[in-house]
N, C-alpha and C positions, 0 to 999 in steps of 0.2 A: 557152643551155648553162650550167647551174650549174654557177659554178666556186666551187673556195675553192685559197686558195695557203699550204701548208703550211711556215710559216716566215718570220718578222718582221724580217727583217735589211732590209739596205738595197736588197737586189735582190730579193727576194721583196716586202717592201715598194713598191717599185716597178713590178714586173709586175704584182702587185694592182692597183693607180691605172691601168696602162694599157687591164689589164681593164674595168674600172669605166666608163672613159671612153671605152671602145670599144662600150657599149649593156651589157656581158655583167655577170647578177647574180653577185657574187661577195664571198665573204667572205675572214679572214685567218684563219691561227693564229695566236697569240702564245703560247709555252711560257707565259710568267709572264701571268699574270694583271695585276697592275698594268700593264705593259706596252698588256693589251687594252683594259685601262677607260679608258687616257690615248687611245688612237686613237678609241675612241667618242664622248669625253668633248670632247678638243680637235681631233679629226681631224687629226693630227701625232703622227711617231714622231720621240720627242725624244731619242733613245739610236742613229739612224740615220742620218735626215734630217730635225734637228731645224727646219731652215730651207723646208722643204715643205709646204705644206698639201695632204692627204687629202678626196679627194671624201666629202660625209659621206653619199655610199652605202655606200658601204666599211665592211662590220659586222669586228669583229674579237671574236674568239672564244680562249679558254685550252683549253679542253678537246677533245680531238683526234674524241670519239665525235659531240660537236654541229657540231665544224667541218666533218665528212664528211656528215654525212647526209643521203641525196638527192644529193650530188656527181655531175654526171656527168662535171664533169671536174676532175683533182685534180693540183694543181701543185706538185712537192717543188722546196722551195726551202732545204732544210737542208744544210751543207756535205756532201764527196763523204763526209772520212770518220765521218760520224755518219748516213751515210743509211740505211744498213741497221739501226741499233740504232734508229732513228726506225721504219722501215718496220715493224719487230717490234712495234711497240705498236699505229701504222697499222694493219695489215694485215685485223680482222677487224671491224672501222669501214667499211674501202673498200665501194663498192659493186659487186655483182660484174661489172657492166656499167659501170663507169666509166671512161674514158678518162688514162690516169698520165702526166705530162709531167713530164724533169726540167730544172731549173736547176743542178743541178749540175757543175762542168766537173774532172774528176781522176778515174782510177784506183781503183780498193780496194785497201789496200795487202797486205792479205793472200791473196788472191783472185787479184789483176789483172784484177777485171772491167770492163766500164764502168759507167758509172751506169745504164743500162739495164737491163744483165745484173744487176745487182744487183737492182732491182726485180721482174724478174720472179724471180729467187732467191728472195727476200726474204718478198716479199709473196705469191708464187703467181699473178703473173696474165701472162694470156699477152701474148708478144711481139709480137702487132700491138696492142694496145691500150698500147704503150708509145711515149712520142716523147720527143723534147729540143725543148731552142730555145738555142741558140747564135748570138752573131754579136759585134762588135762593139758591145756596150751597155753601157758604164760607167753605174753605176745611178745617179748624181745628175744626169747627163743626162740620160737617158728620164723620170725623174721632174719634172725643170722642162719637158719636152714641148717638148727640143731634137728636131729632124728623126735618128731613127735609122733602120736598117734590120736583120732578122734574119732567123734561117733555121727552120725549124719541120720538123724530120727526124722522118719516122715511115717504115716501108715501107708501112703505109696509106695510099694516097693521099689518098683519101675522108677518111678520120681527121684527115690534116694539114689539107683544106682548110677543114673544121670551125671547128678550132683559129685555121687562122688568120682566119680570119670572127670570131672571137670576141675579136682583140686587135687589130686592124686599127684606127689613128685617124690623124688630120690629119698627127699628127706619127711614128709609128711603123706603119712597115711592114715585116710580116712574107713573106720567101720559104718555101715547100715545097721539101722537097726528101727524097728518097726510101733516100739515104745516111745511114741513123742512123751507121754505124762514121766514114763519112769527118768526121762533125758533132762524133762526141765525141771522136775522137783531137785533129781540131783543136782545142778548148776544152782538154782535159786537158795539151796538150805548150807552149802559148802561155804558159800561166802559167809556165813553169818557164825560157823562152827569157827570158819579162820579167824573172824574176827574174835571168839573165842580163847582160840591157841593163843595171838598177839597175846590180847591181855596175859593173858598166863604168863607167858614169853616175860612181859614187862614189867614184871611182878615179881619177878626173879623165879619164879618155879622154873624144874629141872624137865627131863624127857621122861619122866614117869606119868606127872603131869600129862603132859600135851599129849602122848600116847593113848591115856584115857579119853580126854574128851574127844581125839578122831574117832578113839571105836564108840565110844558112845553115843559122838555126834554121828555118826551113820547107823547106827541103831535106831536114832528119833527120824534119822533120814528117812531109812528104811519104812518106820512106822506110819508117815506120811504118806510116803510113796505109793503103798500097798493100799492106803485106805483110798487113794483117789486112784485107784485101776492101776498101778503101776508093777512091773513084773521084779519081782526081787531079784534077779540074774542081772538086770537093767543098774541098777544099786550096786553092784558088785562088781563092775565093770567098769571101762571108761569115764563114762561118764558119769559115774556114783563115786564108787572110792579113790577113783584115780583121779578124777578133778580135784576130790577132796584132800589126799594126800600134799597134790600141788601147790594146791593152794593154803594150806595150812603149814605147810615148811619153808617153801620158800620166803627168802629177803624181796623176791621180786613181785609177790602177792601183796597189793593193796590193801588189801582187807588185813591180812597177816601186819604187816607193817602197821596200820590206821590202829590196829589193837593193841598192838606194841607201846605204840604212845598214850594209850589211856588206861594200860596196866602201870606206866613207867607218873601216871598223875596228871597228865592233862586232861585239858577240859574236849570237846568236842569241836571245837572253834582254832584251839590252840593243834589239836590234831592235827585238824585240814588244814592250819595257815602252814603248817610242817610236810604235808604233802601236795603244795603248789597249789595249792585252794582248792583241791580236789576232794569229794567225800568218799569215801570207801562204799560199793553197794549194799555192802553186807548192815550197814548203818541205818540204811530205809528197808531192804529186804527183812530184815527182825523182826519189825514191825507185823509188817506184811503176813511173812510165813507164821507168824505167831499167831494172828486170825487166822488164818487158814487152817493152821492144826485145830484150832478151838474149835472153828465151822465145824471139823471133821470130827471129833472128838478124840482127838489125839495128845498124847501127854507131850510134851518137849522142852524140857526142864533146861535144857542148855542157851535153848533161843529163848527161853523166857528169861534165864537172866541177862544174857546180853542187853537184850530190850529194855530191862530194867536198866542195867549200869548206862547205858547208850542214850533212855529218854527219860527215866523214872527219878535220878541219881541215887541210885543205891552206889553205895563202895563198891571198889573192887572187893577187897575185904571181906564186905557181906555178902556179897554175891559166891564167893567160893565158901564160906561158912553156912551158906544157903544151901549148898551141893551140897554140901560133905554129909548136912544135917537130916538128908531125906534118910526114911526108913530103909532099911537092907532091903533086897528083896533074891531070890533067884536070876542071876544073868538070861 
């Protein structure tokens, strides 16, 4: 199955390598050029994982028209919200029988699509040739070919088990599973619960704390999930609790970390100049999933306040005096 994985970061970069090392031919993109010739050149993306070394099957490629060609299967791994202005130069590169898998986990914020629905938007192709891969995989662990596991959502069946034949090795193993909705609501709502835990984390609160807001924040998860079709098993799984877990404990989670620092008193500015000018998803995803529960009429008190502290400037402070202050009700 020719793959290429469209986008050079550290998790695209990573999915590559497990491609690679699962049998399947596959290339990279890299926007910038230098970027490509340093991955050919030293097999190492020294702007990602500079402490990684690259199987040197792993062709990396600048140009989007030579990275597609002949693709039969094509892996967006460029953030949620630049995926559509990516998929627009994409789009008549793709081949029209190719199979579209995203990496992306958040919302459109102008839309409130998923990353799915966006591609087929986007690019014109239809919905069963679209999937995700969701789970818990912090990307510098799947790349040192720590023992992961993921979930591979297409409503192709056939399609998914393709896929996952083609990423399948020693150390990472992918599930199918036939809930695209329940796969990316979990991905898109986990990052914004971590950003959550951080603050907590930053704020000096202890594990009593942050233990709450994961069951909670998969509660409002959950509540989302179900109201836009999504299977509550799907939530409780890989790619629900187990991303969420990941992503809300570890030091290696962005989101976790970005929150860290605006529980511990910075500003949003001062965050990101602290993570390499990088924003956390979960930062624009708030946003996002916070209209979309509205759309739905769904409550989600956790992403409401992020949102707030993140765009509105509410305190940390008030924002947890904001929780605490809601009426009791039945779990």
């Amino acid at each position: 199955m020719k793959t290429v994985v469209m986008g050079a970061g550290s998790w695209g970069t990573a999915v590559a390598k497990v491609f690679v090392e699962a049998g399947t031919d596959t290339r990279i993109w890299a926007r910038r050029p230098e970027l490509a010739e340093t991955i050919n050149r030293d097999h190492v993306n020294p702007d990602y994982l500079p402490d990684i070394e690259l199987p040197a099957e792993l062709h990396a490629v600048s140009e989007p028209s030579e990275a597609l060609d002949g693709a039969e299967l094509v892996v967006a791994g460029v953030p949620s919200q630049s995926l559509r202005s990516n998929l627009t130069r994409w789009r008549e590169h793709i081949p029209s029988d190719a199979t579209v898998i995203s990496l992306a986990k958040g919302v459109e914020s102008d839309t409130l699509l998923r990353m799915s629905e966006v591609i087929a938007d986007a690019a014109g192709i239809d919905p069963d040739r679209i999937g995700v891969l969701s789970g818990p995989n912090l990307a510098r662990e799947v790349a040192a070919g720590q023992p992961a596991a993921t979930v591979i959502g297409f409503g192709d069946e056939e399609r998914a088990r393709r896929v996952q034949d083609a990423c399948t090795t020693g150390y990472f193993r992918p599930y199918t599973n036939t809930d695209v909705v329940g796969c990316e609501i979990g991905g898109a709502a986990k990052n914004v619960i971590a950003l959550a835990c951080g603050i907590a984390s930053g704020a000096g609160l202890g594990e009593n704390t942050l233990a709450a807001i994961i069951t909670r924040g998969l509660a409002e998860t959950t509540r989302l999930g179900i109201a836009l079709g999504a299977r509550p098993e799907t939530l409780a799984g890989l790619a629900g609790v187990g991303d969420l877990v990941a992503t809300c404990s570890s030091p290696l989670s962005r989101n976790r970390s970005f929150g860290a620092r605006l529980g511990e008193g910075c500003s949003l500015d001062e965050a990101q100049a602290a993570t390499n000018g990088q924003v956390a998803e979960g930062v624009k995803s708030c946003t996002s999933v916070r209209a979309l529960a509205i759309k739905a009429g769904v409550e989600m008190p956790l992403t409401d306040a992020v949102h707030q502290v993140c765009h509105e400037g509410l305190s940390v402070g008030d924002a947890i005096s904001s929780l605490l202050g809601r009426s009791t009700r039945a779990e």
